[in-house]
FIDRENNU-78788 format. One record per residue: residue in three letters; z, y, x of N, C-alpha, C in turn. Coordinates in steps of 0.001 Angstrom, whole numbers, plus 500000, padded with zeros to 6 digits. Layout:
REM FIDRENNU-78788
ALAZYXZYXZYX;...
***
This chain:
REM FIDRENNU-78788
UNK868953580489415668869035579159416260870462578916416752;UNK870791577717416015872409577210417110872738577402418433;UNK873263577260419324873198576801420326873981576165420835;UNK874105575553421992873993574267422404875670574189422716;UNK876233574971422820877822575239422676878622574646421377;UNK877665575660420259878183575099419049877969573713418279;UNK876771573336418832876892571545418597877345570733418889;UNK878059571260420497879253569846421171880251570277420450;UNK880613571742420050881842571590419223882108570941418336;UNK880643571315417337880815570474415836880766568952416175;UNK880556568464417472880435566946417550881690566552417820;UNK882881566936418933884230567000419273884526566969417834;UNK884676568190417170885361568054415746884847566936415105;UNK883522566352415031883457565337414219884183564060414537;UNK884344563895416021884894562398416612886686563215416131;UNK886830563931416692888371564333416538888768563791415029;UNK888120563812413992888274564423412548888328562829412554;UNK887050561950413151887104561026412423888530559664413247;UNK888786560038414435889849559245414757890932559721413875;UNK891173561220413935892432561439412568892375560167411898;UNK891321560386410880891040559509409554891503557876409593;UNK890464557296411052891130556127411140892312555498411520;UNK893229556700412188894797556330412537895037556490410906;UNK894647557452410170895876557912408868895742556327407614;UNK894265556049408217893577554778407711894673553922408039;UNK894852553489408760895815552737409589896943552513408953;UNK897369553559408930899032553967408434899066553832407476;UNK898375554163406467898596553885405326898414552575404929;UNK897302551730405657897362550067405473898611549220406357;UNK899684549751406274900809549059407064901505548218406562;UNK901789548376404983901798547350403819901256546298403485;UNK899887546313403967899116545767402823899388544401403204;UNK899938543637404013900295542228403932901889542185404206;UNK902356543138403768904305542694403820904278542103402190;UNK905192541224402064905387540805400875907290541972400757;UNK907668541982399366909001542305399096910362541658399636;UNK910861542287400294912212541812401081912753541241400180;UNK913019539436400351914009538785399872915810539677399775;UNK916029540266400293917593540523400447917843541249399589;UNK919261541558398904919420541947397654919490543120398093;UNK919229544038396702919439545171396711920419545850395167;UNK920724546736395105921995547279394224920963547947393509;UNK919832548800393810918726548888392780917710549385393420;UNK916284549270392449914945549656392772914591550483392467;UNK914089551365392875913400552447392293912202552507392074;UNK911820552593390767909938552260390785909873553728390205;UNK908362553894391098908057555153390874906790555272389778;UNK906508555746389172905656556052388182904544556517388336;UNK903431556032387522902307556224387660901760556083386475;UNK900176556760385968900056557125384882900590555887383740;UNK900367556880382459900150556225381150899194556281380214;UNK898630555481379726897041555605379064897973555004377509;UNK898136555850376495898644555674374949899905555154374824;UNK900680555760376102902296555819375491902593554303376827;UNK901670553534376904901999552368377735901180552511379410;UNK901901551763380120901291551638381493900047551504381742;UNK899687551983382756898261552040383002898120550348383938;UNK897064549622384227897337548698384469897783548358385949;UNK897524550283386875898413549939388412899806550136387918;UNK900046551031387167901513551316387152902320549500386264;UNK901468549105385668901852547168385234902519546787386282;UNK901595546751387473901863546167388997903077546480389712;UNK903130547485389125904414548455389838905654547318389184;UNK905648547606387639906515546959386885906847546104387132;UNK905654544758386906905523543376387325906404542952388547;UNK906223543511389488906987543289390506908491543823390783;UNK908745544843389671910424545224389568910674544053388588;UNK910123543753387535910765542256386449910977541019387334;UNK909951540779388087910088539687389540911288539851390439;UNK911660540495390655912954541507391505913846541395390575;UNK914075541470389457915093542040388871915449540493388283;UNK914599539661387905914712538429387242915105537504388463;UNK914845537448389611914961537041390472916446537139391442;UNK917664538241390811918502538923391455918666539291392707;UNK917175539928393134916852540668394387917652541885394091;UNK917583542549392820917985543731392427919228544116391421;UNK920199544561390922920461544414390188920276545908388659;UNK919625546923389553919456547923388507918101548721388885;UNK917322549278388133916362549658387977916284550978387498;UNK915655552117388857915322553358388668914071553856388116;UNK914131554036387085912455554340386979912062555697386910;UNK911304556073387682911130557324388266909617558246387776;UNK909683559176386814908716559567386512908473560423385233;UNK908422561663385545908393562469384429907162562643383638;UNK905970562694384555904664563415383772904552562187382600;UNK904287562404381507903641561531380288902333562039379783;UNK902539561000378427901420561316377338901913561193375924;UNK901206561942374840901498561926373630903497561542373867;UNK903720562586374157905685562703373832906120562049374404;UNK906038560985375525907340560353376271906703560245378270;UNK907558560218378609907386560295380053907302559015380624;UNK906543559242381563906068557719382527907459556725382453;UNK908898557607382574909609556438382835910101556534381404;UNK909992556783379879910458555899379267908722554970379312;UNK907700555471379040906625554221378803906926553214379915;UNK907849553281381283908228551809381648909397551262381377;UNK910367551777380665911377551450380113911126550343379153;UNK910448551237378191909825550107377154909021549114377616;UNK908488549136378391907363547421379087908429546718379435;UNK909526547166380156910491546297380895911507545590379853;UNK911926546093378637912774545801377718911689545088376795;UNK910453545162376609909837544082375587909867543239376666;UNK910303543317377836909808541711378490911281541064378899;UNK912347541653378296913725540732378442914842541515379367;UNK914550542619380071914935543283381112916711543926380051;UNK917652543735380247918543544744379431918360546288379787;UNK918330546894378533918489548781378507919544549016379348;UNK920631548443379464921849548835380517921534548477381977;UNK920500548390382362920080548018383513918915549067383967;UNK918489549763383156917337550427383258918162552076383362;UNK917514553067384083917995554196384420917036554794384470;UNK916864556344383585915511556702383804915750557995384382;UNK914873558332385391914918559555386094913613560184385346;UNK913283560801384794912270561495383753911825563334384177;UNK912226563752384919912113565111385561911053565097386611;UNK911132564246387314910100564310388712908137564624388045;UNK907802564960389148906487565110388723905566564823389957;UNK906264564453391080905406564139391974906434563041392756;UNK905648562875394049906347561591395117907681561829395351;UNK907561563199396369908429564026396708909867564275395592;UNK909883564438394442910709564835393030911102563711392855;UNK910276562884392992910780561246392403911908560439393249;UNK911842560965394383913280560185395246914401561715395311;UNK913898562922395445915001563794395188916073563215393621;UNK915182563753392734916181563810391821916588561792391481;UNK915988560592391915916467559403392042918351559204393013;UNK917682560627393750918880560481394582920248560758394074;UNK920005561964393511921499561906392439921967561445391855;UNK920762560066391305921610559355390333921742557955391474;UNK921485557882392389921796556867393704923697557181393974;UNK923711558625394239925016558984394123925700558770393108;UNK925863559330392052926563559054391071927086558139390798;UNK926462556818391437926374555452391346927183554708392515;UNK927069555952393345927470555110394519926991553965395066;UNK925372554291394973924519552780395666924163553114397154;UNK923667552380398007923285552359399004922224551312399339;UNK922005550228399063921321549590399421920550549707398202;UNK919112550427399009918095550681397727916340549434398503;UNK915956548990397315914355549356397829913622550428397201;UNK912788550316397669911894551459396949910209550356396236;UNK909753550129394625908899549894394226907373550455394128;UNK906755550216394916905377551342394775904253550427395576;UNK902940551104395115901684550414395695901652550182397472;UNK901943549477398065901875549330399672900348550569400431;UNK899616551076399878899162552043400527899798553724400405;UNK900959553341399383901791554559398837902844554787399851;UNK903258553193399818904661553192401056905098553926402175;UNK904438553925403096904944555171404050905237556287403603;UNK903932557575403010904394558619402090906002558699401829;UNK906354557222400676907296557217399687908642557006400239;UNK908467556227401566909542556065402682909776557090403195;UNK908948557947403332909015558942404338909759560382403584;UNK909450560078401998910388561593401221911267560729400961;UNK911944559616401018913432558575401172914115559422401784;UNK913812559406403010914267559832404137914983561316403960;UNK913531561770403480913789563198403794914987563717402476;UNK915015563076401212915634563155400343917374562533401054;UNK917699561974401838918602561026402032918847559381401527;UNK917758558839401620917909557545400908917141556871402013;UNK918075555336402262917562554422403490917115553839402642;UNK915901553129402482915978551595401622914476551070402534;UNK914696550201401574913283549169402458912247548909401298;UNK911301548961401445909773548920400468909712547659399990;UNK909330547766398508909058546459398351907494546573397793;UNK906875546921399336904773546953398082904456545884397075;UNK903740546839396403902879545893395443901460546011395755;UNK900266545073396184899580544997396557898406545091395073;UNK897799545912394461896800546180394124895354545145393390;UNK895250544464392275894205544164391579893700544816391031;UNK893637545886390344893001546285389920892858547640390121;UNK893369548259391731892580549622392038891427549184392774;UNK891062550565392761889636550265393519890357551182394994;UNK890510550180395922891987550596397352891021551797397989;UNK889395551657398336888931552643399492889402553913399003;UNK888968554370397393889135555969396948890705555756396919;UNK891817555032396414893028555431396510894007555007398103;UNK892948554987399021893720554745400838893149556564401063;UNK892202556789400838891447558093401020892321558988400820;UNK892408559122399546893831559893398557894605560146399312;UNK895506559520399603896686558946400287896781559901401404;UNK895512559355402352895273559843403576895087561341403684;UNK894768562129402452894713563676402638896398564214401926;UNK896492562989401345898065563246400992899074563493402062;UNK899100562551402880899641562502404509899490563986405020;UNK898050564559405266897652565276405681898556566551405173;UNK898569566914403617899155568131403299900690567516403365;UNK900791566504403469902672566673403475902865567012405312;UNK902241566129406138902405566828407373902508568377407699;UNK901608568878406913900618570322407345901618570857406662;UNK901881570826405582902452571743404503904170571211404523;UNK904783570517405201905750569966405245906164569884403436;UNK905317569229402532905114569017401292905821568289400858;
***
């Protein structure tokens, strides 16, 4: 039989566990109604997300969509695209290379960082070619429940910039805020 010790514990841990959840809840919805900073920037960095047959998956579109908006718009003037993992032979950032150039974008404007394989990789090695470049005024392109995370390895990589979210049609947000939120968790824990 339990006893009566070990059930206020497991109850403490349950309220403890579940305020965690709803602050990390929180944090990660800090985006979800900023629109993209009007003020220019020298370039964007969109970070990558899958590919389903060589082309964008339809969150990583969103991602896009909103760097062609930026970029057509001269919010931006150059475009990082950040993302190594692929499919069938080319990596996330040429499959957004190519979406961005069938839609009018010039190849001399496009920069592909193709090595990274996670959040963390994707603003490290972005950063060298930030240097090389000698840019400074960056945003950063990604889903607004991604944003903090993606701000937060900016940082840690050396890069200031300001978020420009893209707000989400066609995820399904509860399972990818969830995600997120244990993502938080091991980059805190694991300084990841």
């Amino acid at each position: 039989m339990v006893s009566n010790k070990w059930i206020w514990i497991g109850w403490l841990f349950a309220i403890f566990s579940s305020g965690v959840f709803i602050y990390l809840w929180q944090w990660v919805s800090r985006y979800d109604h900023v629109d993209p900073p009007r003020e220019h920037s020298e370039a964007g960095i969109v970070l990558g997300a899958a590919l389903w047959n060589q082309q964008p998956s339809p969150a990583l579109k969103e991602r896009l969509n909103l760097a062609l908006k930026l970029y057509r718009e001269n919010i931006v003037n150059y475009l990082i695209l950040s993302g190594g993992l692929g499919n069938n032979g080319i990596t996330e950032a040429e499959g957004m290379k190519n979406y961005l150039v069938e839609r009018g974008v010039s190849p001399a404007h496009l920069i592909l960082e193709d090595q990274s394989s996670n959040t963390k990789e994707n603003l490290l090695y972005s950063k060298k070619i930030l240097e090389k470049h000698q840019w400074k005024n960056i945003t950063i392109i990604t889903h607004d429940y991604h944003m903090v995370r993606a701000l937060d390895y900016a940082r840690q990589a050396g890069i200031y910039a300001t978020g420009s979210p893209v707000h989400s049609k066609v995820l399904f947000l509860p399972y990818h805020k969830t995600r997120e939120c244990l993502a938080l968790i091991k980059q805190k824990v694991f300084r990841n």
